[in-house]
C-alpha positions as a printed NumPy array, in Angstrom:
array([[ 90.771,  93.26 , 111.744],
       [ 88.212,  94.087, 109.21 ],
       [ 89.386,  96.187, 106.024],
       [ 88.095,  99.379, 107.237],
       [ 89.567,  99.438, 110.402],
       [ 93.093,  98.706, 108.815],
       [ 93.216, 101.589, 106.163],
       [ 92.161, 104.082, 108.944],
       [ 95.158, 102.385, 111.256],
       [ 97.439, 103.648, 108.303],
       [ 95.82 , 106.708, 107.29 ],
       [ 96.828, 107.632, 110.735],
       [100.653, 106.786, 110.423],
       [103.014, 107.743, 107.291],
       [105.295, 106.201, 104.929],
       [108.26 , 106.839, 106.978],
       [106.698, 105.259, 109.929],
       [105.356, 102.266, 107.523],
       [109.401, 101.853, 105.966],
       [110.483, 101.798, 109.57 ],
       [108.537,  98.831, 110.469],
       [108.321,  97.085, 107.284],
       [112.396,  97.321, 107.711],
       [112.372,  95.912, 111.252],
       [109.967,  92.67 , 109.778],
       [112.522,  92.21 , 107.461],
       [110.453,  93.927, 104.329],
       [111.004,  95.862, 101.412],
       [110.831,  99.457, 102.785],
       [109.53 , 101.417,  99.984],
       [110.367, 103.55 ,  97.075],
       [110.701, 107.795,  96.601],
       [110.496, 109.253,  93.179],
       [106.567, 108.73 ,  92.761],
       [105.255, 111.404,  94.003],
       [102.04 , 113.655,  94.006],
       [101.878, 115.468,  90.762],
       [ 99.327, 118.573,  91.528],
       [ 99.314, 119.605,  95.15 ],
       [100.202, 117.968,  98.649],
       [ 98.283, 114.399,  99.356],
       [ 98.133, 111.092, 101.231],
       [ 96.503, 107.83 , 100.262],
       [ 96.582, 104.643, 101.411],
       [ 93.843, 101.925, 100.273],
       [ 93.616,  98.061,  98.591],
       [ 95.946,  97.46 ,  95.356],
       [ 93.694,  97.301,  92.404],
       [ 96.97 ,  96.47 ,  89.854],
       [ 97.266,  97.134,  85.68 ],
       [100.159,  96.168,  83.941],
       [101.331,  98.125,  80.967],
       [103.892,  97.159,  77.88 ],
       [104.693,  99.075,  74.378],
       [102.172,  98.524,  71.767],
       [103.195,  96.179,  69.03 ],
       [101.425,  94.753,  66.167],
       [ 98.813,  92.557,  68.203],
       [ 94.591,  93.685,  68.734],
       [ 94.866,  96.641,  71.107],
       [ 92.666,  95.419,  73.786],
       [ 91.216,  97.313,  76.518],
       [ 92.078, 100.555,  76.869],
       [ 94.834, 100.842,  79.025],
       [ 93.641, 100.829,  82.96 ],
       [ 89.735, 100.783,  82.012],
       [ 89.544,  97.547,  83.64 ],
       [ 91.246,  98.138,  86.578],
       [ 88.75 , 101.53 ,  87.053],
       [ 85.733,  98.948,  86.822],
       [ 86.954,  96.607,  88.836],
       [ 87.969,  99.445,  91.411],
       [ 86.298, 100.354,  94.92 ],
       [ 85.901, 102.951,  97.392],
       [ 88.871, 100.967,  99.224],
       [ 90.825, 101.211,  96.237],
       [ 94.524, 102.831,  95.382],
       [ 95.086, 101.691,  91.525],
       [ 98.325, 100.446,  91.005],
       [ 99.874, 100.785,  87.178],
       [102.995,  99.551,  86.222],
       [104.494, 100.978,  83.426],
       [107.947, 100.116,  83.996],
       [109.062, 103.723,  85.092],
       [108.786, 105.181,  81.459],
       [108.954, 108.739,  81.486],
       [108.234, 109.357,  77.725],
       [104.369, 108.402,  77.143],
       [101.504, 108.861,  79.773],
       [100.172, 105.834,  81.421],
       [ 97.271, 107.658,  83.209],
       [ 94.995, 110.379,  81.81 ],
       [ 92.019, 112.725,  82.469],
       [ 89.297, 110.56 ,  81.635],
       [ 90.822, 107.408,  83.269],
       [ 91.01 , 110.146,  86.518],
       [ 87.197, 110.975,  86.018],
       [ 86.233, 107.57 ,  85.798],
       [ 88.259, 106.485,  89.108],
       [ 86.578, 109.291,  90.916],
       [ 83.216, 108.875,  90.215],
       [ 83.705, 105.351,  91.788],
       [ 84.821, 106.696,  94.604],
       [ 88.891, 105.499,  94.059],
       [ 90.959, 106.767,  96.465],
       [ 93.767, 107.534,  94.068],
       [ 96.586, 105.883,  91.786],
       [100.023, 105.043,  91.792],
       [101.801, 105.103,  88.567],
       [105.442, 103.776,  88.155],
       [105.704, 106.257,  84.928],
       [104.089, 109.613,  83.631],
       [100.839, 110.472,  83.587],
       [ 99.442, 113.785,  81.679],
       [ 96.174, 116.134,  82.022],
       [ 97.247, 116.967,  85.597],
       [ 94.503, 120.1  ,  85.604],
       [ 91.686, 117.9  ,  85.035],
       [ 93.041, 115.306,  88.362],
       [ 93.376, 118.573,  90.451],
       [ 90.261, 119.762,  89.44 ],
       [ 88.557, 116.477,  90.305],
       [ 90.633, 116.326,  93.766],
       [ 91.665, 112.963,  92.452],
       [ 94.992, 111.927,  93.497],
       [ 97.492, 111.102,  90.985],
       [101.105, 110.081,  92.233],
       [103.676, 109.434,  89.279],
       [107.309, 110.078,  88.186],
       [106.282, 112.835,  86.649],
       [103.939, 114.542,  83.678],
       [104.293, 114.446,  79.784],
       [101.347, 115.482,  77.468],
       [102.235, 112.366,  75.294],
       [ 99.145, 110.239,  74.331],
       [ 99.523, 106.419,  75.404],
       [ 97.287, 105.592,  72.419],
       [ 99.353, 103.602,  69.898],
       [102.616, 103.542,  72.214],
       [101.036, 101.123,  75.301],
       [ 99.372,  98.518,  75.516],
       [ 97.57 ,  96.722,  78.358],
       [ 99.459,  93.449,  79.523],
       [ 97.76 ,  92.44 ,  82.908],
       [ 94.879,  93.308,  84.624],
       [ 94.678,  91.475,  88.342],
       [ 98.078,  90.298,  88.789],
       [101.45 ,  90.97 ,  90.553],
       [102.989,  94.115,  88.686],
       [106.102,  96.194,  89.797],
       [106.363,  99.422,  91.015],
       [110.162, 100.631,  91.197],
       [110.869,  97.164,  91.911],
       [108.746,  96.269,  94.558],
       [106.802,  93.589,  94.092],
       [102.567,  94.468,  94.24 ],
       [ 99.988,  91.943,  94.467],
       [ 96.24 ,  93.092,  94.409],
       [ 94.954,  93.448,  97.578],
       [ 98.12 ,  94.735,  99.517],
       [ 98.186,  98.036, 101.354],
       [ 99.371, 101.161,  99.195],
       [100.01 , 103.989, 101.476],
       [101.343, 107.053,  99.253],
       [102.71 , 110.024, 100.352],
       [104.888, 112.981,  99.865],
       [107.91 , 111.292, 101.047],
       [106.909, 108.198,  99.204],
       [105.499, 105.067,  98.398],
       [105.311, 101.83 , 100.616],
       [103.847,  98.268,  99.898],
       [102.52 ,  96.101, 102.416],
       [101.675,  92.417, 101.742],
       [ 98.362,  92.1  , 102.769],
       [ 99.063,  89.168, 104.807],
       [101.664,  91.199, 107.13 ],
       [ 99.004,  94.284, 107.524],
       [ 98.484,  94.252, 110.783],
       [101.87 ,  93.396, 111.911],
       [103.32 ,  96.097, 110.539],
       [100.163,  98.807, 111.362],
       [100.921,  97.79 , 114.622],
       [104.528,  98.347, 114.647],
       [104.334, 101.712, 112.62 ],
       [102.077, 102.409, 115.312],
       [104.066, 101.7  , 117.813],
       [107.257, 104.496, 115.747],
       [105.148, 107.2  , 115.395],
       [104.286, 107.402, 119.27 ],
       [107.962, 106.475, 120.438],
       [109.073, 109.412, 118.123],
       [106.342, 112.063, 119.548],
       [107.496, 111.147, 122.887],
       [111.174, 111.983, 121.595],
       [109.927, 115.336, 119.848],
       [107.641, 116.399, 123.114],
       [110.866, 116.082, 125.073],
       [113.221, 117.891, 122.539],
       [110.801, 120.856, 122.784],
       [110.53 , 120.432, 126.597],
       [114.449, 121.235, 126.172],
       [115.752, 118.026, 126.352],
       [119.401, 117.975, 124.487],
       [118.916, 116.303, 120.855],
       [122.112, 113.894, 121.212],
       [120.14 , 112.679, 124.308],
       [116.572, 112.633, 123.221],
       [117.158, 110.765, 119.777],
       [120.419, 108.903, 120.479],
       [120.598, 105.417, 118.309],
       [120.242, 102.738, 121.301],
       [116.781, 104.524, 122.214],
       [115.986, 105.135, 118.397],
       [116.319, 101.143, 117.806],
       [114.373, 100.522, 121.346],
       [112.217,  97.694, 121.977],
       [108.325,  98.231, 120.649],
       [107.175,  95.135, 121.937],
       [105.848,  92.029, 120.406],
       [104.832,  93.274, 116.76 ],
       [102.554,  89.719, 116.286]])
C-alpha cells in the first residue's frame, strides 16, 4: 500500500475506531488530553518527531522545532515532545507559518503551545494540552530532532501514523499500518450497521449487546 493510499484509509476512520483495533492487535490505544486548541479538526499524516528539554547553560542550538519544519512534508503531522509541560510554549506562530507554507498537515504537541490566533488564522492545525503566552526562548531547548520521542507516554518513532482528533490522539507503528487500517475499517462499518438498525427501531440492548460488539472482523493480516 503506497503512503497515499494509507493516510486517506485513515482520514476516513477516527481515533476511536483506530484505539479499537490497535487494542484488539494488542497495541497501545491512544491518549485524550491533546486536543485541538482553536476550532474542531482531524489530522492524520507521517510522524516528523522534535524532542524538547529545559534550557541549561549549554549553546542553544536550533531553534526549537525549526528542523523538524524543514525536514517536514505535505504527508507530515509534526510530533513535539515536551514532556506534557504546561508552563512554557513549545509551539508558536511563526513555527505554525512555517509548517503551513510547506504544506504540514498539522502538529501534535505533548505540552502548550501559544499564538493560537495566528494558527487559526492560517487554518493550521495545532493540537496541545493547552495554551500559555509564555515564550520558550531561554526556558527550552531542542534535544532530538529524528528520533523516538514520547507523547503522553506512547512511544513515537518518525514515520508512524498520527491520526488526531477531537476525541484524541492515536499512534500507529508504521509497520502495523495496514493491519490496523484494515481492522478500524472493518469497526466503523460493523458499528453503522448497529446504528442503521437502532434507528430502524431495533431495541439498543439488542443492537449493541457485548458478544456482537466483540464479533469476529475477519482476518486483520
Amino acid at each position: 500500500m503506497n503512503s497515499p493510499d494509507l493516510l486517506d484509509q485513515f482520514a476516513a476512520v477516527d481515533s476511536a475506531a483506530v484505539s479499537d483495533a490497535l487494542d484488539r492487535l494488542g497495541l497501545p490505544p491512544g491518549i485524550g488530553g491533546v486536543r485541538p486548541v482553536w476550532g474542531p479538526a482531524a489530522i492524520v499524516g507521517f510522524a516528523v518527531t522534535v524532542g524538547l528539554e529545559p534550557a541549561d547553560d549549554r549553546p542553544a542550538g536550533p531553534h526549537i522545532a525549526t528542523t523538524a519544519v524543514e525536514s517536514a512534508d505535505g504527508e507530515s503531522v509534526i510530533v513535539v515532545d515536551n514532556q506534557g509541560r504546561t508552563d512554557v510554549s513549545c509551539w508558536g506562530g511563526i513555527l505554525s507559518l512555517g509548517a503551513a507554507r510547506r504544506g504540514v498537515r498539522g502538529v501534535v504537541a505533548d505540552g502548550v503551545c501559544r499564538d493560537v490566533a495566528e494558527a487559526r488564522e492560517l487554518g493550521f492545525p495545532v493540537f496541545a494540552r493547552g495554551a500559555v503566552p509564555a515564550t520558550a526562548r531561554g526556558r527550552l531547548r531542542q534535544r532530538s530532532a529524528g528520533e523516538t520521542v514520547r507523547l503522553g507516554g506512547l512511544a513515537v518513532a518518525p514515520g508512524d501514523v498520527i491520526l488526531a482528533d477531537e476525541t484524541g490522539i492515536v499512534v500507529v507503528p508504521r509497520d502495523r499500518a495496514a493491519d490496523v487500517v484494515r481492522l478500524a475499517a472493518a469497526i466503523v462499518a460493523r458499528e453503522r450497521t448497529i446504528a442503521d438498525e437502532i434507528r430502524a427501531g431495533a431495541p439498543l440492548s439488542e443492537a449493541m449487546h457485548d458478544a456482537r460488539l466483540a464479533g469476529d472482523l475477519g482476518d486483520s493480516r
